[in-house]
C-alpha positions in Angstrom: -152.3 -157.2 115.1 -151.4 -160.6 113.4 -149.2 -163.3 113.3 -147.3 -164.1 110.5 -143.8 -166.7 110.8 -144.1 -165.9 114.5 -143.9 -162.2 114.1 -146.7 -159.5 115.3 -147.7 -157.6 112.5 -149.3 -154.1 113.0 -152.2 -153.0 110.7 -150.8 -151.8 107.4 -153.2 -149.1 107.1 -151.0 -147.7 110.7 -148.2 -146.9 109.2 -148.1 -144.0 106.9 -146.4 -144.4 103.1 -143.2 -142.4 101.7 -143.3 -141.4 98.6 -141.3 -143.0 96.2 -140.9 -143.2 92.4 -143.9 -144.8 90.0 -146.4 -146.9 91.9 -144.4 -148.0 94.3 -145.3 -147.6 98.3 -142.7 -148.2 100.8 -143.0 -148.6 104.5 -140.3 -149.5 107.2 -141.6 -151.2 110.5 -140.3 -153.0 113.7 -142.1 -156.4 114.6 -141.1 -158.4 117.6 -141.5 -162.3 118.0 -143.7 -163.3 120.3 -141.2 -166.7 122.0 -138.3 -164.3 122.8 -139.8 -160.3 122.3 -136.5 -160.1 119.7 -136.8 -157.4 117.2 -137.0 -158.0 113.8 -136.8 -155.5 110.9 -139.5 -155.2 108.4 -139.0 -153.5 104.6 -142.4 -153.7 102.9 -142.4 -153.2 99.1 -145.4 -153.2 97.2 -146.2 -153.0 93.4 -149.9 -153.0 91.4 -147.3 -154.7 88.8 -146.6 -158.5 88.4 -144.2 -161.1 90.7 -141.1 -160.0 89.0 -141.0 -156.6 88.7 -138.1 -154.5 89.6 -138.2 -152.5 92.8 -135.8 -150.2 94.5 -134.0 -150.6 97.7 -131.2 -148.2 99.4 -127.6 -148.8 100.0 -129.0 -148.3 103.6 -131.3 -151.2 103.4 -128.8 -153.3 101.6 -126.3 -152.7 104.4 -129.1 -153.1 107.1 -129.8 -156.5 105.4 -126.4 -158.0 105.9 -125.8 -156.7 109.3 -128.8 -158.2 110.9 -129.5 -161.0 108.7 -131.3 -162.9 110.5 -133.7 -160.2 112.0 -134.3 -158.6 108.1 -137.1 -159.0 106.7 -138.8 -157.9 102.8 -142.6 -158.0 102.2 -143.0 -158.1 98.3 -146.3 -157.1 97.8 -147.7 -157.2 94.5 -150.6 -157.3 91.8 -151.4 -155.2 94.4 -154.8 -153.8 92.4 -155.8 -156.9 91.5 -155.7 -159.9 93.5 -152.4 -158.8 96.1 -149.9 -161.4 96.2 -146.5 -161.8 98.5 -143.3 -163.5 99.5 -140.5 -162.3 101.9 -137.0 -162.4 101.2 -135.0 -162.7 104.5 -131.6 -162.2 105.2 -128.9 -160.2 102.9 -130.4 -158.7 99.7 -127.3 -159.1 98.2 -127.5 -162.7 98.2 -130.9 -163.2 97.3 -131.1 -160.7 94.8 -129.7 -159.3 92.1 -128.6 -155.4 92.4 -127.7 -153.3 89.9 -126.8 -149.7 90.9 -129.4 -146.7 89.5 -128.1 -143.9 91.4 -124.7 -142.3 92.0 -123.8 -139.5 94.4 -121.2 -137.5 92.8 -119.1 -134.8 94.4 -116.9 -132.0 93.3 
């Protein structure tokens, strides 16, 4: 396990991957900080592409990100087949990224 901000990070290679579109790996974990045992949520996105490259996120994880803002956290993993690279966006998505919607569900 390692520290990282004060959180305990499990082994990567413990949690399995869900499939998701192109190259991209996705993998939702629960860390707790070590000064208080409060639970923090972890969104891990990962890409072989470059620093700026699109990714996907749910409306679930969108709405997860505003609810507990400060306990949400998102790994950006990338260059991931080179030399891997991140940086971690915490707190509402909404406000830290931009979204633009790419799926609708459409009833009859």
């Amino acid at each position: 396990m390692r520290r990282e901000g004060g959180l305990h990070l499990p082994a990567l290679s413990r949690v399995p991957p869900l499939a998701l579109p192109s190259d991209v790996i996705r993998r939702a974990r629960t860390s707790f900080d070590g000064a208080d045992e409060s639970e923090h949520l972890i969104e891990v996105k990962t890409t072989g592409l470059g620093k700026h490259f699109p990714f996907y996120v749910t409306a679930n994880e969108v709405r997860c990100s505003e609810d507990v803002q400060t306990r949400f956290h998102l790994f950006r993993v990338f260059d991931f087949a080179r030399v891997p690279r991140a940086y971690i966006l915490t707190g509402s998505l909404r406000s830290r990224c931009r979204l633009e919607p790419t799926l609708f569900r459409a009833t009859i």
